[in-house]
C-alpha positions as CSV (number, residue, x, y, z in Angstrom):
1,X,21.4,29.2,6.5
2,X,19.0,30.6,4.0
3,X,15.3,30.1,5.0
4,X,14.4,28.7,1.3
5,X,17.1,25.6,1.9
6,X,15.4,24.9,5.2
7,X,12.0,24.4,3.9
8,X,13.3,22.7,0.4
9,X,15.1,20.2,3.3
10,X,11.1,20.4,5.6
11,X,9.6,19.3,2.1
12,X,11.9,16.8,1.5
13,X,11.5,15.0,4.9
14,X,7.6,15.5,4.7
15,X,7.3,13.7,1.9
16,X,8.9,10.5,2.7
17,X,7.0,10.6,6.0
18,X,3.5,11.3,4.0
19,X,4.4,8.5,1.5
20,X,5.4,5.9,4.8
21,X,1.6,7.0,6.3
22,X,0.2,5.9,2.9
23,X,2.0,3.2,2.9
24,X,0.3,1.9,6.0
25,X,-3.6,1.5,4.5
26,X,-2.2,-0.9,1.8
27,X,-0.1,-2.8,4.2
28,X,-3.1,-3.3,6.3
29,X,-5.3,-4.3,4.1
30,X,-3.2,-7.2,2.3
31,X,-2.9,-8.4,6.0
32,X,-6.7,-8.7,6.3
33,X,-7.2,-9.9,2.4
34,X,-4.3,-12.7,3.0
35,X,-5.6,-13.7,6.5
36,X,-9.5,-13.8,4.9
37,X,-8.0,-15.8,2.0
38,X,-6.9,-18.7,4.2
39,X,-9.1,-18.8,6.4
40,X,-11.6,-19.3,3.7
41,X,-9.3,-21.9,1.8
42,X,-9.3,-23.8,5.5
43,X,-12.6,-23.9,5.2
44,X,-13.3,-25.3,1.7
45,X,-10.3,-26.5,0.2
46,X,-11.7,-27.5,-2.5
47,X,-11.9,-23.3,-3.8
48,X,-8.3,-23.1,-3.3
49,X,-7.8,-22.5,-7.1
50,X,-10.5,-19.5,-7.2
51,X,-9.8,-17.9,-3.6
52,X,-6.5,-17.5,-4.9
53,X,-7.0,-16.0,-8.1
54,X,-9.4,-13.8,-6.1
55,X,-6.4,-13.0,-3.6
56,X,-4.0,-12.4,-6.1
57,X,-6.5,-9.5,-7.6
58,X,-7.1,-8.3,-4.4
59,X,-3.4,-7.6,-3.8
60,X,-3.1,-6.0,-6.9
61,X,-5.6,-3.2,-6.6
62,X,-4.7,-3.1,-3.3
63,X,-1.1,-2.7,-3.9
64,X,-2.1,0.0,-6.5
65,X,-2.7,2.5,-4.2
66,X,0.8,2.2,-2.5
67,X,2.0,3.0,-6.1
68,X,-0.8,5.5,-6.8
69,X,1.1,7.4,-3.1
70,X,4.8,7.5,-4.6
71,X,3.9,8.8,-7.9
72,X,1.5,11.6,-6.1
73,X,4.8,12.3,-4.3
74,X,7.0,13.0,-7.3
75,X,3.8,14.6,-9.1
76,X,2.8,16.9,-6.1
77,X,6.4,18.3,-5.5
């Protein structure tokens, strides 16, 4: 086995590992925005319309950064 197939295969497996890490921080933090998000609609229902348009943003940006992790893996090759 050639040395430069083993560490093209090392790379390979590093990366998915580094991108399911990265994927962690954005998984936690849609738990804590969603969790935040009803407990505050639970609290004043009557907001239910705005906490959720607030959530929904939330989820984006925070969703952009598991994105923003699998394009830096193809990129950073």
């Amino acid at each position: 086995m050639d040395i430069n197939t083993l560490a093209e295969g090392i790379s390979g497996n590093l990366n998915a590992i580094g991108y399911g890490l990265a994927a962690i921080g954005p998984g936690i933090g849609i738990g804590v925005v969603g969790g935040k998000t009803v407990e505050a609609i639970a609290r004043q229902p009557e907001l239910a319309g705005k906490l959720q348009t607030t959530f929904f943003l939330a989820v984006a940006f925070t969703e952009a950064l598991a994105l923003i992790g699998l394009a830096a893996g193809f990129i950073f090759r």
